[in-house]
DOKOL-537711 format. One record per residue: y, z, x of N, C-alpha, C, O in turn; residue in three letters. Coordinates in steps of 0.001 Angstrom, whole numbers, plus 524288, in hexadecimal, padded with zeros to 5 digits. Atoms other than C-alpha are relative to their C-alpha. Layout:
<recs>
YZXYZXYZXYZXALA/...
</recs>
This chain:
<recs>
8016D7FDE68050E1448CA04002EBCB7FB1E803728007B7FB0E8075D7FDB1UNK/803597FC9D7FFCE1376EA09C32F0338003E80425803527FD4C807F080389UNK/7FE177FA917FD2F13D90A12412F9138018A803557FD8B7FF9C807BA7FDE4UNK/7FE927FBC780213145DBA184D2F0317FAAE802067FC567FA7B806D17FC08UNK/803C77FD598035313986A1ADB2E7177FBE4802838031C7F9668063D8015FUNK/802067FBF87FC39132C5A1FD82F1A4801F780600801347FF2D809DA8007BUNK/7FDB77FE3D8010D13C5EA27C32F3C97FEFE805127FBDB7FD78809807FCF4UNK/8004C7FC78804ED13C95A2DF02E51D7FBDD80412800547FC5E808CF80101UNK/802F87FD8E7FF2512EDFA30062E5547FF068042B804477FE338089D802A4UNK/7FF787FA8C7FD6512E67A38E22F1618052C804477FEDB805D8808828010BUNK/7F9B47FCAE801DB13B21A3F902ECDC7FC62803427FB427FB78807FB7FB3AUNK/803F07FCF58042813210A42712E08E7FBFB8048A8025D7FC8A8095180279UNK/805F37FCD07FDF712513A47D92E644802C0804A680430800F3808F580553UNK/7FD4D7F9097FC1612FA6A50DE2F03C80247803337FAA97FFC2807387F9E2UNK/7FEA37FDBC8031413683A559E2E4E57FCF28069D7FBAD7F8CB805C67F966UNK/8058C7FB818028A12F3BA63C02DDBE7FF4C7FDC47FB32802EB7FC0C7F88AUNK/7FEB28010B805A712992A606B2D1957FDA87FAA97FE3D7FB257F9E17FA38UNK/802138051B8006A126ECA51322D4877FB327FF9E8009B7F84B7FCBE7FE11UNK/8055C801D57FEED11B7DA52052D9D27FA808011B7FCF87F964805C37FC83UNK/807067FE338017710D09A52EF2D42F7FD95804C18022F7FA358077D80020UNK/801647FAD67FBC810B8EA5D732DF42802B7804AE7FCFA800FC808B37FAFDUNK/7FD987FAAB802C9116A8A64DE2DA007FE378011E7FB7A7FB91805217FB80UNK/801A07FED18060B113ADA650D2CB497F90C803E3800FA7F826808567FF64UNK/804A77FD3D7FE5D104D8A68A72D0738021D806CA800268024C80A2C7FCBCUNK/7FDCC7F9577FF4A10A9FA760A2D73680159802727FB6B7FFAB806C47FA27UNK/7FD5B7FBB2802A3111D9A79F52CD3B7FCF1800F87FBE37FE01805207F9B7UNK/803607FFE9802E010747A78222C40B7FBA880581801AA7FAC8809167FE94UNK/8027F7FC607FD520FE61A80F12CD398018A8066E800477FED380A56800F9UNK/7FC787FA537FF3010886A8C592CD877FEBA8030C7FA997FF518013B7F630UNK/801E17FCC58058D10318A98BC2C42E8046A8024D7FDFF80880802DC80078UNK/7FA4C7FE408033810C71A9E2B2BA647FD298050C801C67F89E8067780273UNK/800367FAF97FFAC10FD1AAAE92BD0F8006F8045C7FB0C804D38061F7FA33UNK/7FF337FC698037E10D81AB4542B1F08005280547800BB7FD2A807B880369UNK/7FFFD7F8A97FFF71121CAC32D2B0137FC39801527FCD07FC347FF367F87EUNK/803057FBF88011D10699ACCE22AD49801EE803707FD057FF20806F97FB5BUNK/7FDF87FC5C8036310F3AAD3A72A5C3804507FD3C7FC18809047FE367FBDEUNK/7FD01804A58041111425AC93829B5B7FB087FD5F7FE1A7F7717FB3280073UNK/805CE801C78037210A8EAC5F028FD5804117FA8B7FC86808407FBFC7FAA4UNK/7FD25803138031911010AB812288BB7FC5C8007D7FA3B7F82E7FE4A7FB24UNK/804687FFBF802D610811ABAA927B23801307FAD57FCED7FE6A7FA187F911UNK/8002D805108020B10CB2AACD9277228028A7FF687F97680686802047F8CEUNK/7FDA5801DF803901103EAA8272699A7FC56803947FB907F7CD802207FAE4UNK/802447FC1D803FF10C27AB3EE25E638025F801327FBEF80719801EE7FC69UNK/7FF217FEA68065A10D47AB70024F4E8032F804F9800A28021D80855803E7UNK/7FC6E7FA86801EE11796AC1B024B0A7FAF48027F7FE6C7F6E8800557FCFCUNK/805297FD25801B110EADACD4C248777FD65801E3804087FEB68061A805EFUNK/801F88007D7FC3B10621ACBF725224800DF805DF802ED804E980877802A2UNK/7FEF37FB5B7FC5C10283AD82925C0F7FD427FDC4806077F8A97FDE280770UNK/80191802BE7F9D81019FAD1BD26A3F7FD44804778039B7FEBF80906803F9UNK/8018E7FB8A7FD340F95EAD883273037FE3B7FDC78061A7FC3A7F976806CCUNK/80044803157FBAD0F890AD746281EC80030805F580483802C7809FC80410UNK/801B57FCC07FC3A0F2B8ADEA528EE58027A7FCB3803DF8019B7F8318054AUNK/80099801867F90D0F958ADEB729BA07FD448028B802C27FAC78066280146UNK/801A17FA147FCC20F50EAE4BD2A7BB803487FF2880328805247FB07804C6UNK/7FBE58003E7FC4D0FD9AAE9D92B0017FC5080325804A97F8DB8062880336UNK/802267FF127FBC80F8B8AED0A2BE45802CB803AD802D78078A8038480215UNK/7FB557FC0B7FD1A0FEB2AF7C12C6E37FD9F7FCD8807877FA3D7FE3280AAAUNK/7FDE48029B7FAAD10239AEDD12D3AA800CD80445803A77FFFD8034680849UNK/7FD357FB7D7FC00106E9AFA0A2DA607FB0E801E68033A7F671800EB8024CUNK/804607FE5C7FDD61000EB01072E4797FE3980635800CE7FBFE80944803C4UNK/7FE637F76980291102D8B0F3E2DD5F7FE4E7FE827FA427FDE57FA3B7F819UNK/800E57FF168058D0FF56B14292D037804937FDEE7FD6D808EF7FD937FF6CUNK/7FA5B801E78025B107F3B0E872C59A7FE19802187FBA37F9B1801687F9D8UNK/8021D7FDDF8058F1092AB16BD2B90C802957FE787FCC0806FA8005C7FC48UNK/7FCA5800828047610DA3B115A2AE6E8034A803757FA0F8010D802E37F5D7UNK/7FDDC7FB34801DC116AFB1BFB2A6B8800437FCF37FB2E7FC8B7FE467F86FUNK/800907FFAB806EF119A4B151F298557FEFD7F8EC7FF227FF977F56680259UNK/7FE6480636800B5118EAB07A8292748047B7FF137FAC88039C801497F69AUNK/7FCE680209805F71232DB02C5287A8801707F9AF7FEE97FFDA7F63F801E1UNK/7FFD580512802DA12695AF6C62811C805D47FEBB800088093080210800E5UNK/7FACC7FF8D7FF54132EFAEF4F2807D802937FF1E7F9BB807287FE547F884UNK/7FE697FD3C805F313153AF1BD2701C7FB7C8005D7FD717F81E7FDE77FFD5UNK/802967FE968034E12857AF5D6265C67FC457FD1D7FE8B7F7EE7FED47FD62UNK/805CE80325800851206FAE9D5263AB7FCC5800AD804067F8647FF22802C8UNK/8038C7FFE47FC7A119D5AEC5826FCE7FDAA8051E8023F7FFBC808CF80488UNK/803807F92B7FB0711069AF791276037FD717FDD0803467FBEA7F94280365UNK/802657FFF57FCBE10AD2AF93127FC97FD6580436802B87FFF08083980377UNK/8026F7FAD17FD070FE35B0226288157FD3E7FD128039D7FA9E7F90B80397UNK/8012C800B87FBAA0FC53B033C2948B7F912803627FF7C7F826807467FCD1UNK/803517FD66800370EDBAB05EA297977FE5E80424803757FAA980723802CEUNK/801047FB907FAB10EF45B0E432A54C8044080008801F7805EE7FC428046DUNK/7FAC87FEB97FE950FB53B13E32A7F77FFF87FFBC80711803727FDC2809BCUNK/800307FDF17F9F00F7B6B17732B6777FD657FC02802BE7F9067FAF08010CUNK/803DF8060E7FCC10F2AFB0B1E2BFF880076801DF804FB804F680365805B9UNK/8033E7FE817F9E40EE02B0ED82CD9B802F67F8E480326803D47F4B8800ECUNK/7FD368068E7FDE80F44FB026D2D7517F9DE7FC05800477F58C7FC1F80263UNK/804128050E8004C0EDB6AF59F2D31D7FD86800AC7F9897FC8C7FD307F65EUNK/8029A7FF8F806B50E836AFB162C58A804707FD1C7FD17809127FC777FE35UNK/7FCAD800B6804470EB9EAF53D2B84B7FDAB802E77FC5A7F9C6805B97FC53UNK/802367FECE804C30EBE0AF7742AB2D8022B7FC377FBCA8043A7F7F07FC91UNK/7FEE280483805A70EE43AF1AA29C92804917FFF57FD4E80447803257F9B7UNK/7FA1A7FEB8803FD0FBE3AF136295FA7FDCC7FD597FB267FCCA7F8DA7FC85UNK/8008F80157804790F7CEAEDE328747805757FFDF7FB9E805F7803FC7F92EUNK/7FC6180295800B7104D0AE70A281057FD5C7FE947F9967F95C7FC0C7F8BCUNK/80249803888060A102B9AE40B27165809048007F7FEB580CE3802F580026UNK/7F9EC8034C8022911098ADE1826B617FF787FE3A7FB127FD397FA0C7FA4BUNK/7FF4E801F18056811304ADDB325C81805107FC657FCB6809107FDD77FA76UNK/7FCDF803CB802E611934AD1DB257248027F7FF977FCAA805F57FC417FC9AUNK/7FDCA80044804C211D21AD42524B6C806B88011180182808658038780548UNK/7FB927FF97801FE12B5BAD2F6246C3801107FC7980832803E57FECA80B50UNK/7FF938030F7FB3712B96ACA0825475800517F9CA7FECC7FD467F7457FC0FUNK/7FFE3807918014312FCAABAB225450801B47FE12805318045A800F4807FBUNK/7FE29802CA7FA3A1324DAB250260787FCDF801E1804FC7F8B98044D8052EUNK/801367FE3E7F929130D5AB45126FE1802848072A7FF6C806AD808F47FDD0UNK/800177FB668007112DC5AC2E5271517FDCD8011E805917F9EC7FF3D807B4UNK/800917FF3B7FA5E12E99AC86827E517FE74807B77FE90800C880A1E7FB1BUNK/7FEF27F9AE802231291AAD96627EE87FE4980061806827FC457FDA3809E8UNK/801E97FC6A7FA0D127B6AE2B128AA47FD528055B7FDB17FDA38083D7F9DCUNK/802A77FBCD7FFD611FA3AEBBB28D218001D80297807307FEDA8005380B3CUNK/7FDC37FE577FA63123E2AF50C299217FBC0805A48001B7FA498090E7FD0DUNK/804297FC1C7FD7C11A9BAFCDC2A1D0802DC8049580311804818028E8071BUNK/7FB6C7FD507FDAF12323B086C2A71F7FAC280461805C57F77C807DD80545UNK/803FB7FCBB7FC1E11C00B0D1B2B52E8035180456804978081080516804C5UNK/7FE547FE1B7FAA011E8AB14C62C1328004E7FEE4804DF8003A802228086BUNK/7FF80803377FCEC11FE3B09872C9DA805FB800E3802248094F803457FF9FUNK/7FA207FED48000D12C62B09D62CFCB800917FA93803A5803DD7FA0380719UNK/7FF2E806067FE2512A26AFAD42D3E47FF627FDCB7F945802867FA497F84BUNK/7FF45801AD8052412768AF8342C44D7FE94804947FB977FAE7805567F895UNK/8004D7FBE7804FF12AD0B03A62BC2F7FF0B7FFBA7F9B47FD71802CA7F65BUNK/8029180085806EF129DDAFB6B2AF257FC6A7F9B7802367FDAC7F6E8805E9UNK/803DA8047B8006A11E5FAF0082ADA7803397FE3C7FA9C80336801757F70AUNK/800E480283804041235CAE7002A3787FC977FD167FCC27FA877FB82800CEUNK/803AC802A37FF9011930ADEC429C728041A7FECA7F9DB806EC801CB7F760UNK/7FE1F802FB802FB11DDAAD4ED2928A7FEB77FD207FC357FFA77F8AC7FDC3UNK/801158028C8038911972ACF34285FC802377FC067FE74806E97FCF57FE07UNK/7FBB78029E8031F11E9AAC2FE27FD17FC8F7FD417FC2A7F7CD7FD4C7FCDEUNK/803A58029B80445119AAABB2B2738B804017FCBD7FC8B8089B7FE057FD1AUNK/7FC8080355800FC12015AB07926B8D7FD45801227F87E7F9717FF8D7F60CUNK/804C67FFFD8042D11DA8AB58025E8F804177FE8A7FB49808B47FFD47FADFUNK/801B3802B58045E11CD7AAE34252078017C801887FA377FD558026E7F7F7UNK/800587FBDE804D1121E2AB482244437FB1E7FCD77FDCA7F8D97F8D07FF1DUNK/8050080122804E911770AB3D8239338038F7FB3A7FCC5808477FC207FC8EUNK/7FEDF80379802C911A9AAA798231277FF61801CC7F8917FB3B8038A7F6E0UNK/8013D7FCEC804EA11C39AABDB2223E7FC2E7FBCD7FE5F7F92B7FDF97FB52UNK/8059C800428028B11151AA1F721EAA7FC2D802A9801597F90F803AF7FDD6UNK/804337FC987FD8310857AA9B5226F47FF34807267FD747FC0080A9A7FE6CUNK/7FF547F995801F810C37AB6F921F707FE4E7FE4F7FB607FAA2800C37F978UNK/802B18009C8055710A03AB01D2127D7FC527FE817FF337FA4C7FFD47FB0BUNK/805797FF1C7FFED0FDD2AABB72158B7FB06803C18022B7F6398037C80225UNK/804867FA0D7FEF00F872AB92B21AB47FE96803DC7F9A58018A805C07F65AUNK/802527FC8E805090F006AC05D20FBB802D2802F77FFFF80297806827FCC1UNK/
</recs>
């Protein structure tokens, strides 16, 4: 009988997952986030979200960025330096208007360059937004 529970227990502690060791690691491991994905979290209809990336030119050539557009009308976007030297950045400034918006809201915003390893930069907005509650309208002056 204490064999087989002997047994178990090392069967456990080999297993991934069982151990105190394992759970540790995986605890230790950093989440990987994209630089070009803003979560703006849980927001009121209405609302005008506003949010700076920077995008970096990785390359080891000039990278010019030719236009930016949106993937619709609630969103603009300006680039602050079209032209980056290899290793320079600059500011993408991203604002997103809520209104007439309810639920999980996903927007793009596309960087169109002369890369010909990444001709468009995507960068990605999302926000979980909120309508106005009609008590909240009838109690505004």
């Amino acid at each position: 009988m204490i064999r087989i529970f002997l047994i178990l227990v090392c069967l456990c502690f080999s297993l991934p997952g069982c151990s105190a060791q394992n759970k540790k690691e995986i605890r230790k491991q950093p989440e990987i986030s994209d630089p070009y994905s803003w979560d703006f979290g849980k927001r009121q209809e209405g609302e005008v979200l506003k949010h700076t990336f920077v995008l970096k030119n990785k390359s080891k050539t000039t990278l010019t960025i030719k236009d930016m557009n949106t993937s619709c009308g609630c969103a603009i976007s300006k680039v602050e330096k079209k032209v980056l030297s290899a290793g320079e950045s600059t500011l993408v400034e991203v604002q997103f208007n809520t209104k007439g918006y309810s639920g999980p809201v996903e927007q793009y915003i596309y960087a169109h360059t002369d890369s010909l390893d990444s001709p468009i930069i995507r960068f990605i907005i999302k926000a979980e937004v909120v309508k106005k509650s009609l008590q909240s309208t009838v109690d505004s002056p």
